[in-house]
C-alpha positions in Angstrom: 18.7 -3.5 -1.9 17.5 -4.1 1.9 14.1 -3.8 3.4 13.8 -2.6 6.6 10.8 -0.8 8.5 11.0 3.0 7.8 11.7 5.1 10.3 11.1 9.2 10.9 14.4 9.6 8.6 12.5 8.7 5.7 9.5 10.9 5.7 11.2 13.4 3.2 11.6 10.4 0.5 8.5 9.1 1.4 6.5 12.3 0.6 8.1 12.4 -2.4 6.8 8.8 -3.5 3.1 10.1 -1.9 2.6 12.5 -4.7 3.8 9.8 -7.4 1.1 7.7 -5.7 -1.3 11.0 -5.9 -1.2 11.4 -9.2 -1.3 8.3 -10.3 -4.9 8.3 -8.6 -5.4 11.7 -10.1 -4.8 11.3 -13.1 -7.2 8.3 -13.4 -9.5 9.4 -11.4 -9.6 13.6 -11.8 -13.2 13.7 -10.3 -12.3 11.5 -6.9 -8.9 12.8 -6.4 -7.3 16.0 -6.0 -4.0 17.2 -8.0 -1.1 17.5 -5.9 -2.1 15.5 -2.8 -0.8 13.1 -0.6 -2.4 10.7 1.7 -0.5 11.2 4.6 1.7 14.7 5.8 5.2 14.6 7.3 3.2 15.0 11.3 0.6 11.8 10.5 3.8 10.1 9.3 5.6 10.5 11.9 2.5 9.5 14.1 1.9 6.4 12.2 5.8 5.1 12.6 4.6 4.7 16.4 2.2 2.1 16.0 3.0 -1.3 16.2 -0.1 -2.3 14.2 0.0 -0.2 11.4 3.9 -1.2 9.7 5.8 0.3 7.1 8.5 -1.2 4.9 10.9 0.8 3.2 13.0 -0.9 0.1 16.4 1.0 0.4 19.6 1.0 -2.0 22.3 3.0 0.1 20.6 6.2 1.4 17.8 6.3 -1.5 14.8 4.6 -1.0 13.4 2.6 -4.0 10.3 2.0 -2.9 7.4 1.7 0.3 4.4 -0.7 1.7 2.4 0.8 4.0 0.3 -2.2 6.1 -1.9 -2.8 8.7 -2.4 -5.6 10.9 -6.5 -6.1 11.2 -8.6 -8.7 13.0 -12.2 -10.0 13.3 -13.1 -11.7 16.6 -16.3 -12.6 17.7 -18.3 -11.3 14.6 -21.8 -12.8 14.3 -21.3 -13.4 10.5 -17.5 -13.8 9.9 -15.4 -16.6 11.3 -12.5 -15.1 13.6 -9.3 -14.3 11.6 -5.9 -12.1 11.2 -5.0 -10.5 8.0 -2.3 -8.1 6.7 -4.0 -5.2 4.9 -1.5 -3.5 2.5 -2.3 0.0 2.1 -0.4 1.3 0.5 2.4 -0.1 -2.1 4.6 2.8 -4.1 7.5 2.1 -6.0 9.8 5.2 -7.6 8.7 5.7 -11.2 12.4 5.4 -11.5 13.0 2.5 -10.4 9.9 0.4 -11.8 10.2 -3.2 -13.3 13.0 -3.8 -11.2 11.5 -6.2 -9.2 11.3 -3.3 -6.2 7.6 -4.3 -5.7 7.7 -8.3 -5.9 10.6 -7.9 -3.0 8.2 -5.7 -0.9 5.3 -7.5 -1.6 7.5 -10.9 -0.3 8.6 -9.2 3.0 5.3 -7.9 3.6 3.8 -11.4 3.0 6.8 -13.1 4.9 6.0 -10.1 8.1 2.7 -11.2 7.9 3.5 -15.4 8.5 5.1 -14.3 11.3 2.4 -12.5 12.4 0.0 -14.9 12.5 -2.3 -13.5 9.8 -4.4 -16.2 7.1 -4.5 -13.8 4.6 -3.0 -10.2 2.7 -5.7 -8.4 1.6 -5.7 -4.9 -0.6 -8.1 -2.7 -2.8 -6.6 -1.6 -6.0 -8.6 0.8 -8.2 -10.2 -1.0 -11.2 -8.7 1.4 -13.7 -5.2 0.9 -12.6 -4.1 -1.7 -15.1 -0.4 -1.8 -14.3 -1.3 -2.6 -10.5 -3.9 -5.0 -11.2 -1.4 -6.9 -13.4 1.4 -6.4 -11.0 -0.7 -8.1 -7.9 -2.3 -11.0 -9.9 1.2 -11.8 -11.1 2.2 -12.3 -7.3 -0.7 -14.7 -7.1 -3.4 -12.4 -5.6 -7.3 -12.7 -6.9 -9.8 -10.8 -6.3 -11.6 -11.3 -2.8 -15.2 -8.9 -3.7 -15.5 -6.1 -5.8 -16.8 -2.5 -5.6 -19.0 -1.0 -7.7 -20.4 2.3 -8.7 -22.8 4.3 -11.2 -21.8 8.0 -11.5 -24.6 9.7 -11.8 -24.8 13.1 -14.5 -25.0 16.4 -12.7 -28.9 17.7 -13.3 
């Protein structure tokens, strides 16, 4: 396996792994997200391969990819309140179903953090949905904790 930045040859596979993503979210979460979506189409992807702040790693075996981490590099300067600093947000991580517990992730997650070192940043940073056990165990086990947390009271339809 090699990780490498993706690159407009990619979008087909990475649309594919989009919907794994979507559904994961719907099917957790029916009444925030839609069946059948993705996050990004095949025109914002290509859009988004442009900018230099905004990375995306692609795990590859051969001409299949294995897995993607979507990032963005994001900075505070001069805030009244928060103390100037660099971090790499990860968007987005997705590995193929097929390929999970392979240790696609951890190697992602370790290029992303290595990408970011180099970049100057303090920190990685990431929301992961509170009912998404398997994520939530996968990112504490590469020694992330939670940073603040989110919180919500649904309120019944009258």
């Amino acid at each position: 396996m090699i990780i490498r930045k993706a690159n407009h040859g990619d979008i087909p596979q990475i649309l594919v792994l989009l919907e794994q993503v979507g559904e994961v979210h719907h099917q957790a979460r029916p009444d925030l997200f839609r069946a059948g979506a993705r996050k990004y189409d095949a025109a914002a992807l290509a859009r988004l391969f442009t900018d230099p702040a905004r990375p995306v790693f692609a795990a590859m075996e051969a001409d299949h990819m294995l897995g993607y981490c979507f990032c963005m590099l994001q900075e505070i300067h001069g805030d009244p309140v928060r103390t100037d600093y660099k971090t790499l947000y990860i968007d987005d991580l997705c590995v193929d179903e097929a390929c999970r517990g392979q240790h696609v992730g951890s190697q992602l997650y370790h290029y992303a953090r290595s990408y970011a070192q180099r970049q100057g940043c303090s920190s990685i940073t990431l929301n992961v949905w509170a009912n998404n056990k398997n994520a939530l165990d996968f990112y504490r086990s590469q020694g992330l904790r939670p940073q603040k947390i989110g919180m919500e009271a649904i309120l019944e339809e009258v």
